[in-house]
C-alpha positions as CSV (number, residue, x, y, z in Angstrom):
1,X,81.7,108.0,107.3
2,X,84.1,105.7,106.0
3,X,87.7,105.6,107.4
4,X,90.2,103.8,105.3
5,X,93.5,102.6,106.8
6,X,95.8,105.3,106.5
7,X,93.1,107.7,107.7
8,X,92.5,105.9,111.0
9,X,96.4,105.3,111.3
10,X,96.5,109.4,112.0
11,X,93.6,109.6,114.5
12,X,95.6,109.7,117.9
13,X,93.0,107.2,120.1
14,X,94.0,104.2,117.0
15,X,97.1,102.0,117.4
16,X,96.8,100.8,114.1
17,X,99.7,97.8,112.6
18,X,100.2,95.8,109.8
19,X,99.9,92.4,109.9
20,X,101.3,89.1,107.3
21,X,104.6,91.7,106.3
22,X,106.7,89.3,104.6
23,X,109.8,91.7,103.2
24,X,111.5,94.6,103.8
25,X,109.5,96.7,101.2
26,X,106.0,96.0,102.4
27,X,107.6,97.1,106.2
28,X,108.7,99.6,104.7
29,X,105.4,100.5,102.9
30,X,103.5,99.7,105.9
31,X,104.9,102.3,108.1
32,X,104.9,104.7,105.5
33,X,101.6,104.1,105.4
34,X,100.9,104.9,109.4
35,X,101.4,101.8,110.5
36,X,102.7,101.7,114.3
37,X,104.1,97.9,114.4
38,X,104.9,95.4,112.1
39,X,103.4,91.4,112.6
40,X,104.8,88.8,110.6
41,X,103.5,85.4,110.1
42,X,107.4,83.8,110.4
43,X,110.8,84.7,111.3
44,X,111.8,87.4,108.7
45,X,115.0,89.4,109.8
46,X,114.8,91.9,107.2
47,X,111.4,92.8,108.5
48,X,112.8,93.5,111.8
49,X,115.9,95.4,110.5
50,X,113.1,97.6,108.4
51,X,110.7,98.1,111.2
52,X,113.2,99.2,113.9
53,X,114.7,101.8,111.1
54,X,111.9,103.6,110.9
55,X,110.9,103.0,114.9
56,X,108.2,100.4,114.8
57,X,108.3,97.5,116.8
58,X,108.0,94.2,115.0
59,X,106.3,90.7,116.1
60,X,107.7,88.4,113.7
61,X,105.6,84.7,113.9
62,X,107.3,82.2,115.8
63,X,106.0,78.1,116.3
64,X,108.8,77.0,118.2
65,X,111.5,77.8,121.7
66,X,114.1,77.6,118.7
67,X,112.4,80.2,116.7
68,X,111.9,82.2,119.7
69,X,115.5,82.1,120.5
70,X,116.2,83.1,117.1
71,X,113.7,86.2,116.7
72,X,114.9,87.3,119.8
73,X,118.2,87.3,118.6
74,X,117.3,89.3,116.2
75,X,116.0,92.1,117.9
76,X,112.3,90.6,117.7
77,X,109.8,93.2,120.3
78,X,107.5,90.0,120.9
79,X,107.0,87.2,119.2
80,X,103.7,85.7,117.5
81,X,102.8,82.3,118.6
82,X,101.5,81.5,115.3
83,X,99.2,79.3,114.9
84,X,98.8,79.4,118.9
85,X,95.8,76.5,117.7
86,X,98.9,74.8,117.3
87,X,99.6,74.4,120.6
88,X,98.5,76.0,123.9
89,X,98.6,77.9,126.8
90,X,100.3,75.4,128.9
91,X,102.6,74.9,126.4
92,X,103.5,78.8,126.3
93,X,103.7,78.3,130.2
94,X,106.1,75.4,129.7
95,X,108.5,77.7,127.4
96,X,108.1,80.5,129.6
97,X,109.6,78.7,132.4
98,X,112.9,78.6,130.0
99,X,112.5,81.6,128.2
100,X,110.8,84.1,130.9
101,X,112.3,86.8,129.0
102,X,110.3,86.2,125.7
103,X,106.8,88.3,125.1
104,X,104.7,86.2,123.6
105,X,101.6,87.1,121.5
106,X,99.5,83.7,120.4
107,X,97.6,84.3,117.5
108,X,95.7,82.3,115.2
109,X,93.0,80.0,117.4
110,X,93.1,82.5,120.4
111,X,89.0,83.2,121.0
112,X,87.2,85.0,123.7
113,X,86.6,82.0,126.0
114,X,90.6,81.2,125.7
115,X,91.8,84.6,125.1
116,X,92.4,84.6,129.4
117,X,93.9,81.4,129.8
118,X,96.7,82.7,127.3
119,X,97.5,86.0,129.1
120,X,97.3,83.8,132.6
121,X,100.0,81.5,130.9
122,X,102.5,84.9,130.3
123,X,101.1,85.9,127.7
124,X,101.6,89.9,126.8
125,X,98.9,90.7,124.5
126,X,96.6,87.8,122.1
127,X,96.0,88.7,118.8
128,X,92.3,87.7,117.2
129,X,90.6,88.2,114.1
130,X,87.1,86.7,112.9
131,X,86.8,85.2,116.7
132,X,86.5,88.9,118.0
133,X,84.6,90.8,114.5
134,X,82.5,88.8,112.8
135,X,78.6,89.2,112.6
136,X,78.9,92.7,112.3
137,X,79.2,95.7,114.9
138,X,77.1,94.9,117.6
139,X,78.5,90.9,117.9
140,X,81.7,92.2,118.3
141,X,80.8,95.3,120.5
142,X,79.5,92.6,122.5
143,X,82.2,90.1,122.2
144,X,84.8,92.6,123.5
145,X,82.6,93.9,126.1
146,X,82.7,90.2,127.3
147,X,86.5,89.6,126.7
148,X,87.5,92.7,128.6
149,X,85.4,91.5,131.4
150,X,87.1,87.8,131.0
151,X,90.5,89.7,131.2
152,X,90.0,91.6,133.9
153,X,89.4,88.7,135.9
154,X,92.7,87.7,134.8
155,X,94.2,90.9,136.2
156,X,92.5,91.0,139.4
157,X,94.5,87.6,140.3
C-alpha cells in the first residue's frame, strides 16, 4: 500500500513535518497539508509567525550563538544546527554553557555513530536523513534498531 504524505500526516502513531520551508506560503501550505512542525534551513521570521498561527512549532536553521539568539527572539521552538557537519558536539556544548535555554536540533552530518554524542552535548532531538534511510527498508530498520540502542545508552547516564 502506498501512503503519500498527507495520508500518513492523518494516521495518529505519525508525527509527520515539513522540512526546507522557506516563506510564509509554503508554512502555510505545509500545515494545511498535515504537517505538525515546520524546519527551516535559516532564520526566516515569517515562517515562525505562520507556523505558530496555525499551532505548529517551528525549527528555523541556525549556524551561529548570534542566530540562535535571534531565532529565539523570535519565538523559534528549537533551533536547527544546520549544517551540524559544520561544527560539533562540543561546540553545541560550548554554546550551551551560554545559552542553556536554547533546544538545539543538529542536522545535516548527524549519523548513527555521532547521533549520541550530540544529544550527550544538550542536544533535544538530531535530525537525519540518507545516514538513517538509505539502502532500503531493512538497512534502515537496522540502522534505527542500532541508534535507539546507542541512545539509550545515552539516557541511562
Amino acid at each position: 500500500m502506498e501512503v503519500t504524505g498527507a495520508g500518513l500526516a492523518r494516521r495518529p502513531e505519525a508525527l509527520v513535518g515539513a522540512g526546507t520551508v522557506l516563506d510564509a506560503a509554503a508554512a502555510r501550505a505545509a500545515v494545511e497539508a498535515g504537517a505538525r512542525f515546520l524546519v527551516s534551513p535559516s532564520l526566516h521570521p515569517d515562517v515562525i509567525r505562520t507556523g505558530h498561527r496555525y499551532g505548529v512549532p517551528v525549527f528555523p536553521g541556525v549556524a551561529t550563538p548570534t542566530e540562535i539568539v535571534r531565532a529565539l527572539e523570535e519565538g523559534a521552538d528549537a533551533v536547527k544546527i544546520f549544517p551540524a557537519s559544520g561544527v560539533s558536539p562540543s561546540w553545541l556544548r560550548d554554546v550551551r554553557q551560554a545559552l542553556p535555554q536554547a533546544p538545539a536540533i543538529p542536522t545535516g552530518g548527524v549519523t548513527i555513530d555521532n547521533a549520541q554524542e550530540w544529544i550527550a552535548a544538550g542536544a533535544v532531538a538530531c535530525g537525519m536523513g540518507s545516514a538513517l534511510t538509505s539502502g532500503g527498508a531493512k538497512a534502515a530498520g537496522d540502522r534505527v534498531t542500532a541508534l535507539l540502542a546507542k541512545l539509550a545508552e545515552v539516557a541511562a547516564r
